[in-house]
N, C-alpha and C positions, 0 to 999 in steps of 0.2 A: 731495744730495737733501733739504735742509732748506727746505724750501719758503719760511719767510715769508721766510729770509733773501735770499732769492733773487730774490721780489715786490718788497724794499725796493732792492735793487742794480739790480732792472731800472728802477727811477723815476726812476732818477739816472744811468743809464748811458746816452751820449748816440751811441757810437760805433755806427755802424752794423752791421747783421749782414749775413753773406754771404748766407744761408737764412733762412728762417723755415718751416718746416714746420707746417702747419694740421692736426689731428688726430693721436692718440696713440693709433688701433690699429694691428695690424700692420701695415699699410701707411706711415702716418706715421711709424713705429720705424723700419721698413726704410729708408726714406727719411734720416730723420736720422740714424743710424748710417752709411748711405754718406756722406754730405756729413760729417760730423766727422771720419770715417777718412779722408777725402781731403786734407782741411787748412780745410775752410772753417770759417769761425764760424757756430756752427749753433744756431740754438733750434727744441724742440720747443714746440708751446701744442697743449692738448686743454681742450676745453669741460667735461666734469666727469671722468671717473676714466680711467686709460690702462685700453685694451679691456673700456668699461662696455657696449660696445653688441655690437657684430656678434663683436669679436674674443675674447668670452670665452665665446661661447656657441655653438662649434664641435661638432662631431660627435668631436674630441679625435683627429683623426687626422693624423699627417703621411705623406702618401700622394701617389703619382703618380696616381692616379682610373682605377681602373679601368673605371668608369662611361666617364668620356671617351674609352677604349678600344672600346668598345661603339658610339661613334659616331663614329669616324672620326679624332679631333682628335689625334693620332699625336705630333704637334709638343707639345701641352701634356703630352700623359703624357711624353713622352722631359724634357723641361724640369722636369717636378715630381719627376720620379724622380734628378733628378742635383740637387737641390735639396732631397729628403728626406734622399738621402747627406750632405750635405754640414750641413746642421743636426745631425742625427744623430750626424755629427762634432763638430761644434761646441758642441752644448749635450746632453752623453752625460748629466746629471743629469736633464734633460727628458723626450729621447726614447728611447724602449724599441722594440727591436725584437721586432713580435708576429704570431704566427699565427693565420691567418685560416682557417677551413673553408669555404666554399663545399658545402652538401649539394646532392646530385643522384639526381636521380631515375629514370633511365635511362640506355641506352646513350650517347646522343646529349648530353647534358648532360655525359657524362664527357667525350667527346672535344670537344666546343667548348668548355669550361671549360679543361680542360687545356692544350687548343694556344693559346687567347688567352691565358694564363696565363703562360706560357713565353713570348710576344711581351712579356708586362709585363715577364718577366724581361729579353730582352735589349733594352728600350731602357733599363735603368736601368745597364747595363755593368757596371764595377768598382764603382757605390756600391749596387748591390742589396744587399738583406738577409736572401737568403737564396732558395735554388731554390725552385720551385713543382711540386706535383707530384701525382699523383693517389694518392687513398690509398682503403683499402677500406670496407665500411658498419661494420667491424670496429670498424677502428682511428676512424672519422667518429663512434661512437657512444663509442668509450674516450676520445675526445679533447671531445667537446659528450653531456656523459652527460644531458644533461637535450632532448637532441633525440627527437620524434617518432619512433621507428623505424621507422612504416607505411610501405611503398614508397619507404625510402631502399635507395637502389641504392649509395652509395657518396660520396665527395665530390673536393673538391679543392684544399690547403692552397697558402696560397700567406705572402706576409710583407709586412708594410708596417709603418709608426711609426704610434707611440700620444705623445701626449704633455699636457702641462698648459697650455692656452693665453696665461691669464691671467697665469699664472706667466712663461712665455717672454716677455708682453709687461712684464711690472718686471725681469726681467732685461735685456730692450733697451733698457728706458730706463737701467738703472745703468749697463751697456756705453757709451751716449751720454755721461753723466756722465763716467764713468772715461776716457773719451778725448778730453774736454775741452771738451764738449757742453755744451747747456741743456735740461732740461726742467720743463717746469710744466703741472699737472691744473691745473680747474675758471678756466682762465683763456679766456674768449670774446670771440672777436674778433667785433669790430661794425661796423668800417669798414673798406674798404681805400681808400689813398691813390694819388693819379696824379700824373705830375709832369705838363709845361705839353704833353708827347709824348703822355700818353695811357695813360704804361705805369706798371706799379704801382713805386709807391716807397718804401712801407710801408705799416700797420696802425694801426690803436687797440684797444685790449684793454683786459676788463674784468677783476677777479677777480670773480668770482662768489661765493666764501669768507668774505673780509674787507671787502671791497664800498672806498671809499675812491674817488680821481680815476683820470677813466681814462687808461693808459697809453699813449703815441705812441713808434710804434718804427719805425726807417728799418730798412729792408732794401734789398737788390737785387736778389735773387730771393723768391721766394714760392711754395711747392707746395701744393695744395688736396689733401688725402690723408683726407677725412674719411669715405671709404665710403659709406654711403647718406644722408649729409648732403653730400655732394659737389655738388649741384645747388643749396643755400641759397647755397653762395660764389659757384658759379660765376653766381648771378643778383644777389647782392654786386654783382658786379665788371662784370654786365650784365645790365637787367633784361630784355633780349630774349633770352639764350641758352637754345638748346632745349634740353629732358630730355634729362639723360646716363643716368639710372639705371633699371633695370628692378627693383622690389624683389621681393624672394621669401623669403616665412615660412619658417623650418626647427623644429621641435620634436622636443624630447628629453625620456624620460622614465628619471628614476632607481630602480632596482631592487638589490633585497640580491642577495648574491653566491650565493644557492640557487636561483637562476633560470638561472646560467652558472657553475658552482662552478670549472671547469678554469684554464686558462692559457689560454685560445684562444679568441678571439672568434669570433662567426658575424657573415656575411656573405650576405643573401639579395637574387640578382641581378636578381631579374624580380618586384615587385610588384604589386597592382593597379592603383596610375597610374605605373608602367611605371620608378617608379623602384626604386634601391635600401636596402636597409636594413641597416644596423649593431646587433649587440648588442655592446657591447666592453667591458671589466675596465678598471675606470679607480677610483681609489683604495679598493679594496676592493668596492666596488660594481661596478652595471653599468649602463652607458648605453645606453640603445636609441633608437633614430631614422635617419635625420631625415624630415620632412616636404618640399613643396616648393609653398606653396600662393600665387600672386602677390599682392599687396596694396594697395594707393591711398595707405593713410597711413602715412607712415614717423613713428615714436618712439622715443624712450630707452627706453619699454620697454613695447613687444609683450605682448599676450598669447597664451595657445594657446586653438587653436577648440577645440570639443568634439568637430569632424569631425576634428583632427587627433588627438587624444588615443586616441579610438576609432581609427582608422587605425590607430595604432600596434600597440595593446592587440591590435585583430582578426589581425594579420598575426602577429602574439608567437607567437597561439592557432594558428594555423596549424602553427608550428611546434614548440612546444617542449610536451612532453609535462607538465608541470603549466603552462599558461600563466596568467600575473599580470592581477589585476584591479584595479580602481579604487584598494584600500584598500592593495594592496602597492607602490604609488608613491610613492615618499620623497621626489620633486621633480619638478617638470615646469618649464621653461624654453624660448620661444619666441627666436631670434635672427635678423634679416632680411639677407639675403644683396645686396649691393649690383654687381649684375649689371650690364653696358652694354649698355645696351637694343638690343636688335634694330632693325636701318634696319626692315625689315619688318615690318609687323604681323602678329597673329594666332601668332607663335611661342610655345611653352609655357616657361617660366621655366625646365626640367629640360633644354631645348634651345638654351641661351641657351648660348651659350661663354662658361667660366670664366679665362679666357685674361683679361690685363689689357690699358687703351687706354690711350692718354696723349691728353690736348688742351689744346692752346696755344691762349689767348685772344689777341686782336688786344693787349692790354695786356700781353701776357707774362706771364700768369698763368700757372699749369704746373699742372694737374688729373691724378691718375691717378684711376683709377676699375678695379672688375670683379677677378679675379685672387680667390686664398685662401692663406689664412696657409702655407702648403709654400711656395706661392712669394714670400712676403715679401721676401725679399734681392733674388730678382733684377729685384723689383717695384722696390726699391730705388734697383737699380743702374740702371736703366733710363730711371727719371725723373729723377737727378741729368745721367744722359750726356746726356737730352734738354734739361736747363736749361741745361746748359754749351754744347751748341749755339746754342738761343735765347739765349744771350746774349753769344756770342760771346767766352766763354770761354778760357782754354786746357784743352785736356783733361787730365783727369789721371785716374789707374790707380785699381780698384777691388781693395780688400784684401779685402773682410770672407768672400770664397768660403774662408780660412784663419781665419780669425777667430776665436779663444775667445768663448764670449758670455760673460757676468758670474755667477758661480759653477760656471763648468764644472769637471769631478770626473770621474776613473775610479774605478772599482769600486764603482758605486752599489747601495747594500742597499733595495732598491725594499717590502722590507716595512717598512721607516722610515719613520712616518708623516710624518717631515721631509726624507724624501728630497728634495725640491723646492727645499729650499733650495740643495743643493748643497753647495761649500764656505764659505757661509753657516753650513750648520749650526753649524759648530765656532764662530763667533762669537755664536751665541745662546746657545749653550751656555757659556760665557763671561760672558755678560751675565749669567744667571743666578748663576753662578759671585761675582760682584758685589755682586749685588742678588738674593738670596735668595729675598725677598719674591716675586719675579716667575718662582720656580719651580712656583708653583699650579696647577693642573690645571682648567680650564674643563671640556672634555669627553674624559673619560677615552677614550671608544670613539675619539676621531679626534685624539687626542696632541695636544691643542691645550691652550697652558698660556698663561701674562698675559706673559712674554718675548716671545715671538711678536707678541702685540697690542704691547706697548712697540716691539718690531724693526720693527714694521711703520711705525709712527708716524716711528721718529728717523732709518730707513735706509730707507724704501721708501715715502716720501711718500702713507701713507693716512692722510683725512682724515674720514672716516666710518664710524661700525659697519657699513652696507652695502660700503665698501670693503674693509676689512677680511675680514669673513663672505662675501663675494662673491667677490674675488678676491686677496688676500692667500692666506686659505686660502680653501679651497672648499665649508664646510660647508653655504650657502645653496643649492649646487648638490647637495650630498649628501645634506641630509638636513635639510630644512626646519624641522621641529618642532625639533630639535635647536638651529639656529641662533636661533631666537627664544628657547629658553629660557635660551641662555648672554648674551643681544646685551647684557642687564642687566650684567652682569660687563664685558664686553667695553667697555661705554661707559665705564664705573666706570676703566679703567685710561687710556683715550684723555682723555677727561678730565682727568687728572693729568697726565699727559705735556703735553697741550697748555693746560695751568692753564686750563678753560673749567670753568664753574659746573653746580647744579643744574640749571637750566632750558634750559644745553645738552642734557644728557643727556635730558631728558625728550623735548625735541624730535628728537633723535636718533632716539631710542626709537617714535616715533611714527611718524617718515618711512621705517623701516628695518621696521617691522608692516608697515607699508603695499604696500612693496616686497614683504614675504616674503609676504602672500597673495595673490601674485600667481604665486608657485609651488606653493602647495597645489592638489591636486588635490580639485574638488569631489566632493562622491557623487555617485553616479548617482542622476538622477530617479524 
C-alpha cells in the first residue's frame, strides 16, 4: 500500500495486466479480489479515494433486504442472506450480528410481520443469524425504551448484520495487496485503447495527486465497476451507448446514543413514500435513514434536500417518544445509489431491482452495474466468470466464498473504539510502542490518537484529512464539529509522514472545511 512507490513501478512496468479493474468501491473490490485470488494479474485504479462515493455512505447494514421481501424478489433476498453469512464469516471484526424490532400496531401486523419474517429466516438457511420471532409491547418497550408506547400493540425481533463500510472497503483493498494484487486511489483514467479489432487493449491513466506524464497500461481485460459513474466509461469506450444507471438519493442522519440507548436497532416497514427506515447503533451513535429520492446529476458529492432531512426528522417523531430535532444532528451525509435503470419508464427508484447486470460492449468492455455492498463478492464473482467467458478464457474456481478478509479477529470487544481495525489493532499499538510521540490523543470521546493518522498514511493509502476523517476513521460521519476541530492536528501529522509543507496543510485544511459543511445540518428557517 505505498502508493508513490507503486505510481513510480507502474511508469516503468511494460508487462501487461490480466485485469484492470476501473473503480475502488465495493464493487470494483469485489471484483479484484476475485480476479487476484483466481491467478490473474490484477490492478485496481479509483479516481480519488476507495468508497469516496456511494460505498461509504451506506445505511451500515449487511442484510438480505427485507424490503425486497415485501416485493416479490425472493431470489435477491435468498442471494444476500447466504452472502451476509458468509461475510459475516469472513470479516467477524466488521460485522456484528444485531437485532432488529419491527413495532406493530395490531393484530394484523403481528401475524404478517412475523410469518414474512420467518420466510427471511429460512431462505438464509445455515448462515442466518439468528430466529425471528414475535415479542410482547413488554419486552418491544424494554428492548427500544425510547419508543412511543401509544397503540404499540407489540413487535417483532428479527436479526441481520451491522457493519463499517468504508472500513470493509480498505480491508479489501489490503486483502488485494496481500494476495498479490495492485491497487491505486486518485488515479483517473482518461482513455481506453482498441486494438486494429476494435476491442479494448488498454488505458491511459492520470494521477491526480502528483500530476506528472500520463501513464499507458496494456491490459486484456478491462471491468467498468465504477457505480454511478459507470455510464462516463461506458460512453469512454462508446459515445452512443444508452444510460445504464438509474441514480437514487439515500440520506442519513447522525444522533447521540439517548435517542436509541439499547442494543437493538428499530426498523420501521411502511413509511410515507412507502419505503423503509432504519435507526441502527453504529459506533456509539445512531444512524437514522435512508431516503430514496431519484436524481439527474450524479457527483462525488451529493447534498441532502431539506425535504429529505425533514422526512427523516418527521417519521423519528412519529415514533420515538423524545423525537430529535434540527440541533441534535451531529451529521447528515447524502449517498446515491447506482441502480440499472428500468427498460420501462415511469418506475419509482424504491421499485427498481437491487439485483446486479452485467453488459458486454461490442469492444469487450465488461461493465457491472446495480447490486449493494451484502452482495459485493458474488458481484465479484460474477463479472470475473463473465470476462473469462468473453474472452475465452479457461475457467477457473472462485475461493474467496472461504476467504479471510484482511484483519479478520475473533472475539471482538466492539466497545474498542479500535475495534475496526481488527488484528491491526495490535500493530498500531506497536507503532506507538516505537514512536511514542504518536500516542497523543486527538479526540478523546472517539479514541482517536496521531498513530492512527501515521497508520493510515504508511499501511492504508490515505492521502487527505478528508480521507482519513471520512473513511479511515469515521468521525466526519459522526460527528462533524468534532472533525473540523481535530482536521488541524490531523493534517499536522500527514504532513510529516508525507514531508508536504505549510501551504500543503493549509490547502488541506480548506478543501476538507468545504467538504465538512456539507454535513452540517443548517437551522431551521
Amino acid at each position: 500500500m505505498k502508493r508513490e512507490e507503486i505510481v513510480a513501478t507502474l511508469r516503468t512496468d511494460l508487462q501487461p495486466w490480466d485485469i484492470i479493474v476501473i473503480g475502488g468501491g465495493a464493487t470494483g473490490l469485489g471484483a479484484a479480489l476475485e480476479a487476484v485470488t483466481r491467478g490473474y494479474r490484477t490492478l485496481l485504479l479509483e479516481q480519488v479515494d476507495f468508497a469516496q462515493s456511494t460505498s461509504s455512505k451506506s445505511t451500515k447494514l449487511v442484510h438480505g433486504g427485507v424490503r425486497y421481501l415485501a416485493q416479490g424478489d425472493v431470489s435477491l433476498v435468498r442471494e444476500a442472506s447466504k452472502e451476509r453469512g458468509l461475510l459475516a464469516r469472513n470479516a467477524p471484526h466488521l460485522v456484528r450480528n444485531l437485532s432488529f424490532v419491527i413495532p406493530t400496531f395490531n393484530w394484523w401486523e403481528n401475524l404478517k410481520y412475523t410469518i414474512g419474517l420467518k420466510m427471511y429466516d429460512w431462505l438464509a438457511g445455515r448462515l442466518s443469524l439468528g430466529k425471528s420471532k414475535h415479542i410482547s409491547r413488554t419486552e418491544a418497550l424494554e428492548r427500544l425504551s425510547t419508543l412511543k408506547p401509544d397503540k404499540l400493540a407489540g413487535g417483532v425481533l428479527y436479526h441481520d448484520g451491522q457493519f463499517d463500510d468504508s472500513r470493509l472497503a480498505v480491508n479489501l483493498a489490503q486483502t488485494i495487496v496481500d494476495k498479490g494484487g495492485t491497487v491505486l486511489n486518485y488515479m483517473r483514467v482518461t482513455t481506453l485503447h482498441k486494438d486494429e479489432f476494435g476491442r479494448i487493449s488498454g488505458l491511459t491513466v492520470r494521477d491526480i495527486l502528483d500530476g506528472g506524464d500520463d501513464i499507458y497500461l496494456n491490459s486484456n481485460g478491462v471491468i467498468n465497476a465504477t457505480g454511478v459513474f459507470a455510464d462516463d466509461v461506458l460512453e469512454m469506450d462508446n459515445p452512443a451507448a444508452p444510460k445504464s444507471i438509474a441514480a437514487s438519493q439515500g440520506v442519513h442522519v447522525v444522533l447521540d446514543r439517548k435517542f436509541l440507548p439499547g442494543h437493538d436497532a428499530l426498523m420501521i416497514p411502511s413509511t410515507s413514500d412507502g419505503r423503509v427506515l432504519f435507526a441502527v447503533p453504529w459506533h456509539n451513535k445512531v444512524v437514522v435513514g435512508t431516503t430514496d429520492t431519484p436524481v439527474n446529476t450524479i457527483s462525488l458529492q451529493p447534498h441532502a434536500l431539506e425535504t429529505e432531512i425533514n422526512f427523516i426528522l418527521t417519521t423519528a417523531d412519529q415514533y420515538l417518544a423524545a423525537p430529535p430535532s434540527r440541533a441534535d444532528v451531529k451529521s447528515v451525509w447524502a449517498g446515491l445509489r447506482p441502480l440499472a435503470a428500468a427498460k420501462a419508464e415511469g418506475h419509482k427508484t424504491k421499485e427498481i431491482s437491487r439485483s446486479h447486470k452485467i453488459i458486454v460492449a461490442n469492444s469487450r468492455l465488461i461493465t457491472i452495474i446495480g447490486g449493494k455492498w451484502t452482495t459485493y463478492r458474488r458481484m465479484g464473482q460474477d463479472v470475473v466468470e463473465k470476462l473469462e467467458k468473453v474472452l475465452v478464457w479457461k475457467p477457473t474456481q472462485s475461493v474467496t466464498a472461504e476467504l479471510p478478509i484482511h484483519g479478520a479477529m475473533s472475539g471482538v470487544n466492539w466497545d474498542d473504539p479500535w475495534y475496526f481495525y481488527g488484528s491491526d489493532a495490535a500493530r498500531i499499538r506497536d507503532l506507538e510502542a516505537s514512536q511514542p510521540e504518536l500516542s497523543e490523543i486527538l479526540s478523546k470521546e472517539f479514541g482517536i490518537s496521531k498513530s492512527q493518522v501515521a497508520w493510515a498514511v504508511r499501511e492504508e493509502m490515505a492521502r487527505s484529512v478528508e480521507d482519513f476523517l471520512g473513511r479511515r476513521v469515521r468521525l466526519l460521519f459522526l460527528d462533524v464539529q468534532e472533525a473540523i476541530r481535530i482536521a488541524p492536528a490531523v493534517a499536522a501529522v500527514m504532513a510529516s509522514e508525507l514531508r508536504k509543507d505549510e501551504s500543503w496543510i493549509a490547502r488541506q485544511l480548506e478543501h476538507f472545511n468545504a467538504i465538512a459543511a456539507t454535513y452540517i445540518i443548517k437551522p431551521a428557517n
